[in-house]
N, C-alpha and C positions, 0 to 999 in steps of 0.2 A: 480509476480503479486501483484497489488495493491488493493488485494482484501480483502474483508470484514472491510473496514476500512473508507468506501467514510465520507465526510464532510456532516456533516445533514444543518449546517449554513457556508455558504458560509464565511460571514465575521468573522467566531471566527479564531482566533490565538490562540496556546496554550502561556501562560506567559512564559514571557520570550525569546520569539522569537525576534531575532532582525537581519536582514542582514547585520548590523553594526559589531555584536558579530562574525559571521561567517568570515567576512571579516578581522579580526584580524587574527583567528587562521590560517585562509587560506594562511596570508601571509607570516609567518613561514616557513625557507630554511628548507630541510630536517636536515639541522648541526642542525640548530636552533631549531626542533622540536626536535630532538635528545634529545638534553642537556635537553631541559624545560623535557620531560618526565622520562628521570635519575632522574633529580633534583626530580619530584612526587613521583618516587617509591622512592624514598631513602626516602620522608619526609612523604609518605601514604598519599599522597593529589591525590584526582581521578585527570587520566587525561582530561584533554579537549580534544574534538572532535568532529567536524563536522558532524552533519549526514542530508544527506539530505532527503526529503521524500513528498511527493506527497501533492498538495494541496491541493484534495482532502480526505484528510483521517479525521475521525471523529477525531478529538482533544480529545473527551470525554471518550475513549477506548483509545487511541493510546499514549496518554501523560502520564495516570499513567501506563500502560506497560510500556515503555520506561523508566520509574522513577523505576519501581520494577528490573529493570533489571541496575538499572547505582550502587546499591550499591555493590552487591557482585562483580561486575565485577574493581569497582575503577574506573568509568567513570561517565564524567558529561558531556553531551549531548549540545552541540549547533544546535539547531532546526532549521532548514532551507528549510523552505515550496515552492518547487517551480512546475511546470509542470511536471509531469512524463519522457517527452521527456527531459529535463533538469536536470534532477534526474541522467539519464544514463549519461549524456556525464560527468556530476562533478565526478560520480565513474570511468567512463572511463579513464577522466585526472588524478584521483590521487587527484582530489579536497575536497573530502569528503567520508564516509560513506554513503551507502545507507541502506536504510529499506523500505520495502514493494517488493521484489523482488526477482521472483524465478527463478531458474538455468534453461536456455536452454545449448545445445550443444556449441552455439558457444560464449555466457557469459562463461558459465567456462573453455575454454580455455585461459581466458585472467583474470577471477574474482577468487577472491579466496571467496564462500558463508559460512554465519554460518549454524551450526544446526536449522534446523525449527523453528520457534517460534510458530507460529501456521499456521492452515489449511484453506484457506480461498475458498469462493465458485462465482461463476458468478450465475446468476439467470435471465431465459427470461421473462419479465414481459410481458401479454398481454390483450386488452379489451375483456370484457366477450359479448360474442354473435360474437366475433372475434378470440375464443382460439387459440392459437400456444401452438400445448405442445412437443418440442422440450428435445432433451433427449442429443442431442451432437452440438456442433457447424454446423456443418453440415447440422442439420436440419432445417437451416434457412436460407437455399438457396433458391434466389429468393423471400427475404424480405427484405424490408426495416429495420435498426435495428438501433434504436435513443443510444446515449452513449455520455461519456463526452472523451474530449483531457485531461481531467488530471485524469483519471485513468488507471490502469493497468486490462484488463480483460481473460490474458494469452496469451503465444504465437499465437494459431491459431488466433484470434481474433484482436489483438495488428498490426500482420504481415501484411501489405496490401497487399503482394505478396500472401499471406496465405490463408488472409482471404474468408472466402465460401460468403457473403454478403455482402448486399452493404449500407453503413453505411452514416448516417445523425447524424453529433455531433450536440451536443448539451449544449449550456452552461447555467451557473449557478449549486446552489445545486441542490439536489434531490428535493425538493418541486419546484422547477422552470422544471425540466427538466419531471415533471409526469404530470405540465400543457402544456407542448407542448405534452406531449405523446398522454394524452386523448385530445387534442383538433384534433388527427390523424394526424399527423404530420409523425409517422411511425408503422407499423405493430406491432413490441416490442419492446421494453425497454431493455436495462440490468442496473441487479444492482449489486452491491459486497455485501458480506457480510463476518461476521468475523467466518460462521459456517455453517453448511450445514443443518442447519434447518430451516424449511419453516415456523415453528411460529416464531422464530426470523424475517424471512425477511416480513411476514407479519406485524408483529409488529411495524419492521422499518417503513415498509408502512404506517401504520395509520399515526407512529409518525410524518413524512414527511406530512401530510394532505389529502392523499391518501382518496376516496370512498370503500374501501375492495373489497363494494359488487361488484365495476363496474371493476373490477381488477381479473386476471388470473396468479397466480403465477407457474410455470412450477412443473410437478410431481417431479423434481429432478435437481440438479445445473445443469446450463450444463458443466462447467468446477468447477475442483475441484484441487486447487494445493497448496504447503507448501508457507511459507512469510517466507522470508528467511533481514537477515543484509547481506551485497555485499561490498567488497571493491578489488580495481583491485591489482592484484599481485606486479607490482610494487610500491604499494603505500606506503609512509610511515607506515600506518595503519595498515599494515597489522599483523604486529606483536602481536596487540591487540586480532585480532580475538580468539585463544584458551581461552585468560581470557573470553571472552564474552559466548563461549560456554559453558564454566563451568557455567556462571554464570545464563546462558537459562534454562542450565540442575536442578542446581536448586533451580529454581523459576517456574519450569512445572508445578508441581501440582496448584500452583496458576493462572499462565499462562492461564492452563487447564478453570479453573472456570470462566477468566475474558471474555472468547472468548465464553463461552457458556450461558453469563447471557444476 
């Protein structure tokens, strides 16, 4: 899941993103990656790598994560912002890392995941004197339920075969997507967040432009799952994955702090 991480500004990039930069490393034969990454451990230069990751993720959380975790591990990150749906098939092929993505049954048959990085939650947002107070996916059958194509909001949700609801996307940021919501466009909202606190995701709300008062935030996430780094077994990459988890492990305590402020 590509949770607690949505884009507040649709148009920020974090620096130094460039589909140029990607498109190098990507074209690297597995010899070729080989040797360049000998060649780093022997001279203690981070490796390069691909990670792909959701275009909607807040840049502003998500970028100095990603930077607190590239030094212990000896990795230097090439950013590569694209569709969530697009996200899976680069990890599928062997193309990149992923980030924002947690293990189903039938991913980890094929992915090899890191240790958690943190805990991220879904939330049903609804209009007040309209509440939805929904407690599981479930209980939003038989509504309309507005969300974007570039986030991750868990399996049941995600699965069209799955899902309990009947879903109306909706694009742009989050300040775009809370004017079609209050204009009634759909019964709730969902949004991500990087915690399962309701002052957090209120807070996100104002930040977004949101009215509070004319807003119903749900007593409790409805989904609540780990954000995990993903790279498919066969992939070159994979090798990397233990450095990263050492290097998850630690940077927790700070981890911990950046997800809950």
């Amino acid at each position: 899941m590509n949770r607690g991480i949505e884009r507040e500004e649709a148009a920020s990039t974090p620096a130094g993103v460039t589909r140029r930069g990607f498109c190098a490393g990507a074209a690297l034969s597995p010899l070729g990656a080989s040797r360049a990454w000998a060649g780093a451990a022997q001279d203690a230069q981070p490796l390069q790598i691909p990670l792909a990751l959701s275009e909607a993720v807040d840049p502003q959380f998500v970028t100095p994560l990603l930077r607190l975790i590239e030094q212990p591990a000896r990795i230097r990150w090439t950013l590569v912002p694209v569709p969530f749906s697009r996200l899976l098939m680069m990890v599928e092929q062997g193309e990149a890392m992923g980030f924002g993505v947690s293990p189903t049954e039938a991913r980890a048959a094929r992915w090899r995941f890191s240790t958690q990085v943190f805990r991220g939650a879904v939330w049903a947002i609804s209009r007040r004197g309209q509440a939805v107070q929904a407690r599981r996916p479930e209980d939003l059958r038989g509504l309309t339920v507005c969300s974007s194509r570039q986030a991750s909001y868990g399996a049941d949700l995600d699965d069209a075969a799955r899902r309990p609801v009947e879903t109306e996307y909706v694009a742009g940021d989050l300040a775009q997507r809370l004017r079609t919501f209050q204009a009634g466009r759909c019964d709730v909202l969902l949004v991500t967040s990087r915690n399962a606190s309701a002052a957090t995701m209120r807070a996100r709300l104002r930040a977004a432009g949101a009215d509070a008062q004319a807003l119903v935030i749900g007593e409790r996430p409805l989904v609540e799952e780990g954000v995990h780094f993903a790279v498919a077994k066969d992939s070159r990459f994979v090798d990397v994955m233990p450095r990263l988890d050492a290097a998850i492990e630690a940077r927790r305590l700070r981890i911990g702090q950046m997800a809950r402020e």
